[in-house]
N, C-alpha and C positions, 0 to 999 in steps of 0.2 A: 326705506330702500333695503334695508337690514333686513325686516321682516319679511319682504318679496325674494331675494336670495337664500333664506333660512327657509323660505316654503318649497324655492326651486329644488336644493338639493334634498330636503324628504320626499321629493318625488321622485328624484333620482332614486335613493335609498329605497325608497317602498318598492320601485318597479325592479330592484335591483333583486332583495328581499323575496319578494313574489315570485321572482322568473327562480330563483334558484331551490322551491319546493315542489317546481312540475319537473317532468320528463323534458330532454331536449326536443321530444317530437312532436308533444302533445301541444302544437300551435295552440289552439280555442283555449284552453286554460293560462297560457301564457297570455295571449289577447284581454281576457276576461282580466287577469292582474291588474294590465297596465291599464286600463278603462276603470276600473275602483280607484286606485292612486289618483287620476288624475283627475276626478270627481272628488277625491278629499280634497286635493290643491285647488281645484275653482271653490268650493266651499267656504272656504279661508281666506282666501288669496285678496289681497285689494284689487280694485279695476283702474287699473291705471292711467285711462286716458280721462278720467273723472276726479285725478288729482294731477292734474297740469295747469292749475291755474297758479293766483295770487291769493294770499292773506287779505280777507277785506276788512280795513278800516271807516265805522261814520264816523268823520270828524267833525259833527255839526256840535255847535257850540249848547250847554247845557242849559239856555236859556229860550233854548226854539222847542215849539210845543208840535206835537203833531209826528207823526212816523214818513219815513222817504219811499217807503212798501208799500205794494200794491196790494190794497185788501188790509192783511193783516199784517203784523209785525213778526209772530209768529211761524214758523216753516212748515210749510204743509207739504203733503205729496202730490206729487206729479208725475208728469212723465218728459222726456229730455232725448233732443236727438242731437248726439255732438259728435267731433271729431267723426264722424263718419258712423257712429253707433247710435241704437236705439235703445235706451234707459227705462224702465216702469219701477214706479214707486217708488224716484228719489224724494228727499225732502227738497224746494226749493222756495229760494224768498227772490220776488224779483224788485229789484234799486230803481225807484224812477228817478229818481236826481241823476244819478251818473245812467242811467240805462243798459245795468248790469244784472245777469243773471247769479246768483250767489246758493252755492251749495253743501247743504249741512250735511258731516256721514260724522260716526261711532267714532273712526278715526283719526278726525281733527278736530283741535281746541279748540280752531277760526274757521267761523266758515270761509271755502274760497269763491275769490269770483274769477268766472269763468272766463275763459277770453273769447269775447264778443263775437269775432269772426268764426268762430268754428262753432257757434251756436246756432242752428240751422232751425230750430224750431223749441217750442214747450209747451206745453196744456199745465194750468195752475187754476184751482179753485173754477173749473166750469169754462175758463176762458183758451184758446187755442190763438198763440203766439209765434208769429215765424218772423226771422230776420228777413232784411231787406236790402240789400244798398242803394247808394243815391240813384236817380234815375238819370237819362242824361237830360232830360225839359226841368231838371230844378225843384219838381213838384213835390218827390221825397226826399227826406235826407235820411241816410246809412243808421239801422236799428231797426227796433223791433215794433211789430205793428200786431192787435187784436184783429182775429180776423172774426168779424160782428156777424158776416153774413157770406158765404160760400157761393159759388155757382159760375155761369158764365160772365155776370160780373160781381165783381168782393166789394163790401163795404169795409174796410179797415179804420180802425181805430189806433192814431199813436198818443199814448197813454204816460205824458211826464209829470214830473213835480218840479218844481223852482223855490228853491229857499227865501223868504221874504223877510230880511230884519229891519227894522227903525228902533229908535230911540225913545222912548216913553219916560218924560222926568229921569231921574237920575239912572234908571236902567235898560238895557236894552230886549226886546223883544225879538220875536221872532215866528215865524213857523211854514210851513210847505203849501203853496198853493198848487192845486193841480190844473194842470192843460189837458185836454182833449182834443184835437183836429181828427177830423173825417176825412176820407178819402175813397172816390171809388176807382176801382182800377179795373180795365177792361183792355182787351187785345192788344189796341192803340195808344195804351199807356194811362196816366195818374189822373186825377182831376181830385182838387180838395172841391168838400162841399161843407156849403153852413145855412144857404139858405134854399129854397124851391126853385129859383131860379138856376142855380149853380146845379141843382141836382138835372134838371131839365135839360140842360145844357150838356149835362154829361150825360145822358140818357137820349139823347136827340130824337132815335130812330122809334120810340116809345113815348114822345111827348105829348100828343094830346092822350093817350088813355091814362098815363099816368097823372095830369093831371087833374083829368076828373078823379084819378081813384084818389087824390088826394083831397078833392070838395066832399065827394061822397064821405071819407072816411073823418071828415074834418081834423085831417093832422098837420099839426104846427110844428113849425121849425124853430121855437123859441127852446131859451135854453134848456130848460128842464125837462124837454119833450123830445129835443133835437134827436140822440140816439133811437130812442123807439123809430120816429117819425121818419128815418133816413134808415132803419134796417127794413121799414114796410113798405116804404118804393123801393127800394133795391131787388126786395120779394118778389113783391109785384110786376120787374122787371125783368125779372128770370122764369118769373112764371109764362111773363107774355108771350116770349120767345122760345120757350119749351115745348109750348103746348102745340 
């Protein structure tokens, strides 16, 4: 806060400084002052609504294997739209344990995390993330969801980790398994999905072509396939009704 009061007044100064080596008359040059000054202060200046969070602490204990980050452990850049502003090329790490966005700058020791509610969206590593709150049918709960696939209807992805420890002989183990639940969301609200039927069902008005596109294209809803297989009906879906 020191720092942001010590930038305010050398703007003060600068513009003070500036105005008083033109003529009282020659407006444009006094203009032109104040306009360089205040380009030094944004230069410098912290963005303030990008440190209003908290200190984030992992407290997971030092015998759990695995990272609570999405992707990487490591902070990559993105992009952040918070408190009502839009961000390019912040560093950010997103927490799936707690479901927190966390953001690294030059001038913090810790990174902070954000507060959840004024996190309106972020792109990290290829993926495009926007908040959500509960719905009122119960289908979603409040947080952040991938969005897989765009259009008149979205395939979302909510994307958590769960700490997992037991005991092994004299010591304990540990480490993060992850969750994935799908969801497509359309006009009339949520529908999770996990199997062809569930997709069908929320897809109703397209049911028999998507079916076949799903014999023809032989896609399985089994685990390892489910994501592909639920972003190529979704496709399929938005294409029907596009065209």
């Amino acid at each position: 806060m020191k720092k942001m009061l010590l930038s305010v007044g050398m703007l003060v100064a600068a513009c003070n400084a500036e105005a008083q080596t033109v003529a009282a008359g020659d407006t444009s040059l006094l203009l032109s002052a104040v306009r360089a000054a205040r380009q030094r202060y944004r230069a410098t200046a912290p963005e303030p609504r990008l440190v209003n969070g908290v200190a984030y602490g992992n407290n997971a204990p030092s015998y759990v294997a695995g990272r609570p980050f999405f992707l990487s452990s490591e902070p990559q850049p993105g992009t952040l739209d918070y408190d009502g502003q839009h961000f390019a090329g912040v560093a950010l790490l997103y927490e799936q344990v707690q479901d927190q966005v966390l953001l690294y700058g030059t001038a913090q020791a810790e990174p902070v995390q954000l507060i959840r509610q004024q996190v309106r969206g972020f792109e990290l590593a290829g993926h495009r993330f926007v908040h959500l709150p509960a719905d009122a049918a119960g289908v979603v709960a409040e947080g952040f969801y991938d969005v897989v696939v765009a259009g008149p209807a979205q395939l979302l992805a909510r994307r958590t980790k769960k700490l997992e420890a037991s005991t092994g002989g004299y010591s304990m183990k540990g480490e993060y398994e992850e969750i994935t639940r799908f969801f497509i969301q359309r006009p009339a609200g949520f529908y999770e999905v996990a199997t062809l039927r569930q997709v069908l069902g929320a897809l109703a008005d397209k049911q028999t072509e998507l079916q076949a596109h799903a014999r023809r294209n032989h896609l399985r809803l089994a685990a390892d396939s489910r994501e592909a297989s639920l972003a190529a009906l979704v496709k399929e879906y938005n294409y029907l009704i596009l065209k």
